[in-house]
ZADO-1210 file (C-alpha; in nm, 4 decimals, padded with zeros to 6 digits):
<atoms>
<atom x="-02.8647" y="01.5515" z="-01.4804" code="UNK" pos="1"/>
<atom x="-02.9845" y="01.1928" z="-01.3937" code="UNK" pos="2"/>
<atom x="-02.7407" y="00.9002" z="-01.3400" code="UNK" pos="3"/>
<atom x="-02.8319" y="00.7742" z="-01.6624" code="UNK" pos="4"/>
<atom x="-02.6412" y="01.0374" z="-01.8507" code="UNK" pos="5"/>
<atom x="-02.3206" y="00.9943" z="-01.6850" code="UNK" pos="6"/>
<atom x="-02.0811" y="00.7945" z="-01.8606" code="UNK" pos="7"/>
<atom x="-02.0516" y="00.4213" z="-01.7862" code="UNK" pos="8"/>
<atom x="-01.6919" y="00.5495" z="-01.6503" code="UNK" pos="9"/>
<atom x="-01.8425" y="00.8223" z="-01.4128" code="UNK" pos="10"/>
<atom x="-02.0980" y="00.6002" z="-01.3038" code="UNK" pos="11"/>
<atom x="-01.8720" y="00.3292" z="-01.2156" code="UNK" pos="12"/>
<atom x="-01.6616" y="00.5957" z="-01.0146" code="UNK" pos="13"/>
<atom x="-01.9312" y="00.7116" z="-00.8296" code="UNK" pos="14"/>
<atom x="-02.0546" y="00.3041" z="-00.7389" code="UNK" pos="15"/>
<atom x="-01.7328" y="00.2576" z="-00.6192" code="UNK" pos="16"/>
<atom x="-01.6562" y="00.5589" z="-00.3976" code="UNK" pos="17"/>
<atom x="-02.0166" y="00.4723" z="-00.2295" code="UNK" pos="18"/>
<atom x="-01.8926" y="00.1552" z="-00.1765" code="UNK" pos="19"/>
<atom x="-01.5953" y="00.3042" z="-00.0041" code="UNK" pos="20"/>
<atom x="-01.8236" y="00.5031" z="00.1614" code="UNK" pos="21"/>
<atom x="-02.0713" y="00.2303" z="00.3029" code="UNK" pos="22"/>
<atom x="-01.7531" y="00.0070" z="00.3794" code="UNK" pos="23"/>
<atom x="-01.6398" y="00.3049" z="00.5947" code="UNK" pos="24"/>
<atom x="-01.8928" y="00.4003" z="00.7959" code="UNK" pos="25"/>
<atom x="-01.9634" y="00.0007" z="00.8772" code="UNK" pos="26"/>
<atom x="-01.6205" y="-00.0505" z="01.0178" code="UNK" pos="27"/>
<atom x="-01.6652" y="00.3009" z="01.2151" code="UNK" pos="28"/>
<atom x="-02.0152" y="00.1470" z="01.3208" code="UNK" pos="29"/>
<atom x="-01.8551" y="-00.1500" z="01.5409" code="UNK" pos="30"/>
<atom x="-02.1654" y="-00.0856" z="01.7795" code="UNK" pos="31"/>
<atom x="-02.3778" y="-00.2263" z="01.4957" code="UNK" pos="32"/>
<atom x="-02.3895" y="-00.5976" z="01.5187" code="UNK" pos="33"/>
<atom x="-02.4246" y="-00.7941" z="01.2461" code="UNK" pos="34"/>
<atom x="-02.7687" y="-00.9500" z="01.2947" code="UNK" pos="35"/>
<atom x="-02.8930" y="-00.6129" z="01.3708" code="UNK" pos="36"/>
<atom x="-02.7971" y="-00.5294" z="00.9581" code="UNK" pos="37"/>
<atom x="-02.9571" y="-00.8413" z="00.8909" code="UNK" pos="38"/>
<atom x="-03.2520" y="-00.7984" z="01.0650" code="UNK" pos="39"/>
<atom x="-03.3194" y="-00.4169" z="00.9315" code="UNK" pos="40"/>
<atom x="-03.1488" y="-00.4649" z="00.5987" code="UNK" pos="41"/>
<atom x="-03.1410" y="-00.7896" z="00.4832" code="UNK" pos="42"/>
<atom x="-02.7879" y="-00.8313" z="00.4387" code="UNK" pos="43"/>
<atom x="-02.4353" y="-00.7767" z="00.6589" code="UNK" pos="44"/>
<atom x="-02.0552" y="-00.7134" z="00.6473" code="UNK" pos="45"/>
<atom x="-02.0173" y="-01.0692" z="00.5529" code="UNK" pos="46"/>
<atom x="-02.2488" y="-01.0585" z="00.2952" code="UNK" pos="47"/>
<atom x="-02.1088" y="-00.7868" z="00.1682" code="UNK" pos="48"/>
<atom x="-01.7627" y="-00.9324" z="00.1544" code="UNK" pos="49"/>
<atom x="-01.9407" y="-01.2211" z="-00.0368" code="UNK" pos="50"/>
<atom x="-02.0502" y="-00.9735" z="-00.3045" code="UNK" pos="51"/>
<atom x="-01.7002" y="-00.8601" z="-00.3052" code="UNK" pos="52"/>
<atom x="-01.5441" y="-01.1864" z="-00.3460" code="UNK" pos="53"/>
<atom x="-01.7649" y="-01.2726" z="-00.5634" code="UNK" pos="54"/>
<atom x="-01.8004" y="-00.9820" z="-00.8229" code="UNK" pos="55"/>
<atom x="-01.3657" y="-01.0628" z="-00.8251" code="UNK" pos="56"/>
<atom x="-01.4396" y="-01.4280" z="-00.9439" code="UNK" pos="57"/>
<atom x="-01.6568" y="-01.2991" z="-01.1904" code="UNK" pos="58"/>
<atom x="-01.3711" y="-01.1043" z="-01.2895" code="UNK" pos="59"/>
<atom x="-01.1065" y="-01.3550" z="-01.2910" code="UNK" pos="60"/>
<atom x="-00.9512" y="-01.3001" z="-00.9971" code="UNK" pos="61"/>
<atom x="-00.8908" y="-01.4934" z="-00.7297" code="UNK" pos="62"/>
<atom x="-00.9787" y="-01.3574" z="-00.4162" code="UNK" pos="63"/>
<atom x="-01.0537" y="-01.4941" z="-00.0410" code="UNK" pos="64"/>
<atom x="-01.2831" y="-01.5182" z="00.1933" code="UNK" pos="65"/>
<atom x="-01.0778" y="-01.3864" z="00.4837" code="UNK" pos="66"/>
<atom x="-00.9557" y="-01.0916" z="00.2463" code="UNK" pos="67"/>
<atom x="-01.2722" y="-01.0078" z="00.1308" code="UNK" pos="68"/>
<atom x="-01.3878" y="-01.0334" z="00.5110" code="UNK" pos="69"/>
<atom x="-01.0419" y="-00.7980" z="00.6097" code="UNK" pos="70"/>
<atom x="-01.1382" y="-00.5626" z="00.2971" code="UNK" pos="71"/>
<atom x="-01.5177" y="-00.4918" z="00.4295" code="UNK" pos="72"/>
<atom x="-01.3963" y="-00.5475" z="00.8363" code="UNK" pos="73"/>
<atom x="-01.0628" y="-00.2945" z="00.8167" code="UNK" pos="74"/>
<atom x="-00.9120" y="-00.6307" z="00.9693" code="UNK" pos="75"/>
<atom x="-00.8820" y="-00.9505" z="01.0075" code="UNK" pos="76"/>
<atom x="-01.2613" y="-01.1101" z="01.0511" code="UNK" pos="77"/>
<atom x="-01.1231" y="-01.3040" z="01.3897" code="UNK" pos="78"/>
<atom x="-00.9504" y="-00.9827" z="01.5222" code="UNK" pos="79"/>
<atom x="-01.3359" y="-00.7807" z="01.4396" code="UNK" pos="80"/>
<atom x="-01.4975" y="-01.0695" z="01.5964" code="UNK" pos="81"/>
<atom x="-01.2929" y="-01.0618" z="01.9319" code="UNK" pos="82"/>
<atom x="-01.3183" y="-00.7424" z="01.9689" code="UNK" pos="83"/>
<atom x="-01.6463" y="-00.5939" z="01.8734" code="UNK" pos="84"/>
<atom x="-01.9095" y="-00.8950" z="01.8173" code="UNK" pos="85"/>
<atom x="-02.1392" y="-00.9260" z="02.1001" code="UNK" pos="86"/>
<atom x="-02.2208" y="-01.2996" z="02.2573" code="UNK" pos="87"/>
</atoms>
């Protein structure tokens, strides 16, 4: 079976619990800076939380910054920033 022939339904499950997924294992990865995603991958937890905020205005709703940032981060962006960014 390819992607294709899942239902729009299944397939939208299955986006979102990667999403979960990748959201996961970035907060887990605090030893992963930032730039370092950047600089391999082209994009970063805040870009992500862009997407996120984003794909919600698209929607209609009305969603933050800092809780987009606290939904990809597992907390407040300051709070990730003292604790885990690196100078």
């Amino acid at each position: 079976m390819s992607f294709q022939d899942l239902t729009a339904e299944q397939q939208q499950q299955l986006e979102a619990a990667a999403f979960r997924r990748l959201v996961a294992h970035l907060q887990a990865r605090t030893d992963v800076q930032n730039m370092d995603l950047m600089n391999l991958s082209g994009f970063c937890r805040n870009c992500l939380s862009k997407w996120l905020r984003a794909e919600a205005e698209q929607q209609g709703i009305a969603l933050s910054d800092a809780a987009a940032r606290q939904q990809v981060y597992g907390m407040p962006y300051e709070d990730w920033k003292a604790a885990h960014q690196k100078p």
